[in-house]
C-alpha positions as CSV (number, residue, x, y, z in Angstrom):
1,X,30.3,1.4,-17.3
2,X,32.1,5.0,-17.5
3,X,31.3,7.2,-15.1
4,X,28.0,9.0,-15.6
5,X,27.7,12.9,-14.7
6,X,25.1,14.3,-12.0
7,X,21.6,13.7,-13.2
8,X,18.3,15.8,-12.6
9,X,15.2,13.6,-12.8
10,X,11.4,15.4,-13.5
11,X,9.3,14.9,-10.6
12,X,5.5,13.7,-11.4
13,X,2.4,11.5,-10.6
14,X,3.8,8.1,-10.7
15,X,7.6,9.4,-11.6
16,X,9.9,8.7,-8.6
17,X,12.8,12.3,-8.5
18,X,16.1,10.6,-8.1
19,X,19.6,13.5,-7.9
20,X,22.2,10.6,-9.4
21,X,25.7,11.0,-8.8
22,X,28.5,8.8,-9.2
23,X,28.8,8.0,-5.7
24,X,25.0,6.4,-6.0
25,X,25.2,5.7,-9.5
26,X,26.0,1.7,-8.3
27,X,22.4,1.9,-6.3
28,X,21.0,3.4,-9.0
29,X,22.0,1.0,-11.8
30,X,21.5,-2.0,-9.3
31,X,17.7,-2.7,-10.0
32,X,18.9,-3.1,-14.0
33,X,21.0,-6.1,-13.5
34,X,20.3,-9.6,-13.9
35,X,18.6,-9.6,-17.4
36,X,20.0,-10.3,-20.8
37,X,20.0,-6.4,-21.9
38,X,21.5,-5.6,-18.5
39,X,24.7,-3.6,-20.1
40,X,22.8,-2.6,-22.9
41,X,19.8,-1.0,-20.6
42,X,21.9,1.8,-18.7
43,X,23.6,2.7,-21.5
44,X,20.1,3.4,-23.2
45,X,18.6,5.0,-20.0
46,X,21.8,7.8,-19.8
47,X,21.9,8.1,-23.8
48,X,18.3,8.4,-24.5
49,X,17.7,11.9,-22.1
50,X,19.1,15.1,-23.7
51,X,20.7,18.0,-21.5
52,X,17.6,19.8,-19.3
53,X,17.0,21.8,-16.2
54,X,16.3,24.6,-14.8
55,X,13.6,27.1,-17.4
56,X,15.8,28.1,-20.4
57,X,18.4,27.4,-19.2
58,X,21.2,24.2,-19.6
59,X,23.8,22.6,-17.9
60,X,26.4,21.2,-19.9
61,X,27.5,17.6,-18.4
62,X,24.2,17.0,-16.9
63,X,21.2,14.9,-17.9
64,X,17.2,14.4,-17.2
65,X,16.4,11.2,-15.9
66,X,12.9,9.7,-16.0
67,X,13.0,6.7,-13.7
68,X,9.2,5.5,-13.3
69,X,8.4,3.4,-9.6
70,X,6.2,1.4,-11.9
71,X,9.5,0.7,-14.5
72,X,11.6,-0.6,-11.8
73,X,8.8,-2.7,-10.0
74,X,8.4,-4.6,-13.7
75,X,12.1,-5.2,-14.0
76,X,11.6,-7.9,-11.2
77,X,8.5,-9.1,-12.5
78,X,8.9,-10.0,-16.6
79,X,12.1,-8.4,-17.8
80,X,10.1,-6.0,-19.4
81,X,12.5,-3.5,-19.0
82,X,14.1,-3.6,-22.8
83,X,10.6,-2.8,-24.4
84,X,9.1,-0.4,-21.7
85,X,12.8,2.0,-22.3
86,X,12.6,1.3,-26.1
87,X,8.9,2.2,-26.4
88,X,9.3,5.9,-23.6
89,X,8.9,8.3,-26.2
90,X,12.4,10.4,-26.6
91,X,11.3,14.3,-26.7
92,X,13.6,16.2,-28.3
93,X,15.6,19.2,-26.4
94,X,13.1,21.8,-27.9
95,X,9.8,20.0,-25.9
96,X,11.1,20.4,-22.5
97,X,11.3,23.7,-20.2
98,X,7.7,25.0,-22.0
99,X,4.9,25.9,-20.9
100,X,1.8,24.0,-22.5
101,X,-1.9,24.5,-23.0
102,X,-4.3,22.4,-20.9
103,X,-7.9,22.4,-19.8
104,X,-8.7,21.6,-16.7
105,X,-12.2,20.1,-15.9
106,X,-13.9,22.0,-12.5
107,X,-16.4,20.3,-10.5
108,X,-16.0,23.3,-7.6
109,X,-14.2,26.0,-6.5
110,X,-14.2,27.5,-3.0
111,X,-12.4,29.2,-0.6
112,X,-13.1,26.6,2.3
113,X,-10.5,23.6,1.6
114,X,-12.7,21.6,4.4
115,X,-15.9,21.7,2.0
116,X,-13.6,21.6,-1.5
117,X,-12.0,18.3,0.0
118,X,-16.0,17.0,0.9
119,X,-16.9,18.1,-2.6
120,X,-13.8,16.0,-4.0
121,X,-14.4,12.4,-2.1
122,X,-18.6,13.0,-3.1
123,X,-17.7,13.2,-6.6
124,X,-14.8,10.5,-6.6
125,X,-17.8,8.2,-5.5
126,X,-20.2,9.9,-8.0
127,X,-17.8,9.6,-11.2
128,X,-16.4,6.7,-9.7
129,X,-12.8,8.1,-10.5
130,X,-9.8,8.1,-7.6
131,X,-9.1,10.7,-5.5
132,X,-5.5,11.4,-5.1
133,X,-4.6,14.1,-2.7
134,X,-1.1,14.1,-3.5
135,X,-0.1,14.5,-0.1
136,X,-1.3,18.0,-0.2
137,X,-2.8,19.8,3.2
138,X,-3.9,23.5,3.6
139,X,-1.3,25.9,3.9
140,X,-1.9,29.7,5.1
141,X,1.3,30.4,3.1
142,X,0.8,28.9,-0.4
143,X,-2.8,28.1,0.0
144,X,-1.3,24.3,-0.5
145,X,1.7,22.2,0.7
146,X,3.2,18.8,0.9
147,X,4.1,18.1,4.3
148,X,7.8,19.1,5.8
149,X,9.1,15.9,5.1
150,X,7.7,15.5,1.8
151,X,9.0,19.4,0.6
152,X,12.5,18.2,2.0
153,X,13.2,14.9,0.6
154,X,12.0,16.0,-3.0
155,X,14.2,18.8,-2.6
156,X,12.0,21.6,-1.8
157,X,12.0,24.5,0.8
158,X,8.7,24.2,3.1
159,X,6.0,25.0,2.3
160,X,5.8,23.9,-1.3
161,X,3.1,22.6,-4.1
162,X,3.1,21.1,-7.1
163,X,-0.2,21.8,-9.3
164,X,-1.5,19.2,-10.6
165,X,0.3,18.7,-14.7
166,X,3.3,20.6,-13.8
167,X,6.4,18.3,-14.3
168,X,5.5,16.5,-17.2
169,X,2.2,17.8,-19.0
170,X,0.7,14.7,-18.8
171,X,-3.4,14.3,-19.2
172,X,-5.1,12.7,-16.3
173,X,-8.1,11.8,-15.5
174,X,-8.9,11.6,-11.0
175,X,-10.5,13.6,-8.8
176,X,-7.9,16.4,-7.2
177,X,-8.0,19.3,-5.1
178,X,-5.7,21.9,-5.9
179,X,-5.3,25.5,-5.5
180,X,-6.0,28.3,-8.3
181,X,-3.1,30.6,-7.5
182,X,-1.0,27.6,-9.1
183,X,-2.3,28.1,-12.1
184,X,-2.6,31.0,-15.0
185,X,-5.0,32.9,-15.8
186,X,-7.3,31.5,-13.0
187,X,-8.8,34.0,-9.7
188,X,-6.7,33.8,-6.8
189,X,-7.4,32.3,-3.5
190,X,-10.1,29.4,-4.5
191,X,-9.3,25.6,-3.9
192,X,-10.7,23.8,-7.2
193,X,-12.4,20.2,-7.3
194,X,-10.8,18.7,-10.5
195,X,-12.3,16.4,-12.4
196,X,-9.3,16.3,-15.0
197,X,-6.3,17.8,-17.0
198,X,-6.7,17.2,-20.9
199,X,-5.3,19.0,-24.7
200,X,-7.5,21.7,-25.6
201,X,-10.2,20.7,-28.4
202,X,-9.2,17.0,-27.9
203,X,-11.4,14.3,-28.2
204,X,-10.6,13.3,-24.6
205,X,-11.7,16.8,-23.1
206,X,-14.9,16.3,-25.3
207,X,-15.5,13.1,-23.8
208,X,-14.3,13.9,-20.2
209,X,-17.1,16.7,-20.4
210,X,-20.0,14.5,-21.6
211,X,-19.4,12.1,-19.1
212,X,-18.8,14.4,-16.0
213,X,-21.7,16.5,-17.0
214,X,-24.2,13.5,-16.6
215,X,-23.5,13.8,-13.1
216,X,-22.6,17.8,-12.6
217,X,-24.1,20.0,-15.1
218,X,-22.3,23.1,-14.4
219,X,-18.8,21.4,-14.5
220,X,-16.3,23.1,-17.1
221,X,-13.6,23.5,-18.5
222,X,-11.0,25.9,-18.0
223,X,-7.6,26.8,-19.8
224,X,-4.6,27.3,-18.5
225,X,-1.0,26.4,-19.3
226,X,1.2,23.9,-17.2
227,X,4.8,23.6,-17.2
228,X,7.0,20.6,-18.6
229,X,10.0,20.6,-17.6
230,X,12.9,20.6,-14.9
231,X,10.8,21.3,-11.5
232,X,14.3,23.1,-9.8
């Protein structure tokens, strides 16, 4: 295989943020062998991700890399690998580094993270949806944070946070607790129970509200926007 240039990978719920160079490229690549498709795989994986990073901005000789923990875990498992790279849909350059409308479905808000994370495990029993934390703890600086470690090996100065959508867009549908200065248009200073992230008018926020309502009338949705894109 030629040598492939520095990559920058997207870091987000269930996306694993891998900085490829050539002197890891080897490791990287390692997990692809042993199939029938094996050459034909990596060439697919570097070809199919156009030139991204930093917000309107691009760096020539450089390419986004979605590696999924789930992708490489299957690659063991079935040799799925052919049809799970064929079937990632291929945005074109013009989708990435945008901002893009969202609603996001609000349970609570509160300035007391101790009763906003009490208010997110009661209703992650109540809706009977997961709670994922995301390895976020109060922070007196950004109101949020991943741990040190966590910041560091992703690449971040401590503290930092990630709101929930930001990296990819993507809807989901657990129980969060985040905090509103990550997010437009919302007051500042409030940690929000969230229910979910879904397309404004969609059929899946309409659905998302009918069912969360049965159990908390005054949930709602809010818009916003959320970033897709390169995180650094």
């Amino acid at each position: 295989m030629p040598p492939i240039p520095a990559c920058c990978a997207l870091p987000a719920d269930g996306i694993t943020r891998h900085l490829i160079g050539e002197e890891d490229l080897g490791e990287t690549a390692t997990p692809l062998q042993g199939h029938p498709d094996s050459q034909e795989m990596p060439d697919e994986l570097f070809r199919s991700y156009p030139p991204t990073c930093h917000p309107g901005r691009l760096y020539p000789g450089r390419y986004s890399v979605l590696v999924a923990k789930e992708l490489l875990m299957r690659l063991f498992l079935g040799n799925l690998v052919g049809l799970l790279l064929l079937s990632m849909p291929v945005m074109a350059q013009e989708e990435f580094n945008v901002n893009v409308p969202k609603n996001i479905v609000i349970l609570q808000s509160t300035r007391d993270y101790a009763a906003a994370l009490a208010g997110a495990k009661q209703a992650a029993t109540k809706l009977q949806r997961p709670l994922k934390l995301n390895d976020n703890h109060p922070n007196k600086e950004l109101g949020l944070s991943w741990t040190k470690v966590g910041c560091e090996d992703n690449g971040y100065d401590f503290p930092c946070y990630l709101p929930r959508g930001n990296g990819m867009a993507e809807d989901s549908d657990y129980i969060s607790v985040e905090y509103s200065d990550g997010y437009e248009g919302f007051a500042k200073g409030y940690y929000i129970v969230v229910a979910a992230l879904a397309a404004p008018n969609s059929t899946t926020l309409r659905q998302t509200l009918a069912r969360v309502r049965r159990a908390y009338p005054a949930a709602y949705a809010k818009r916003t926007a959320v970033w897709r894109g390169c995180m650094h």
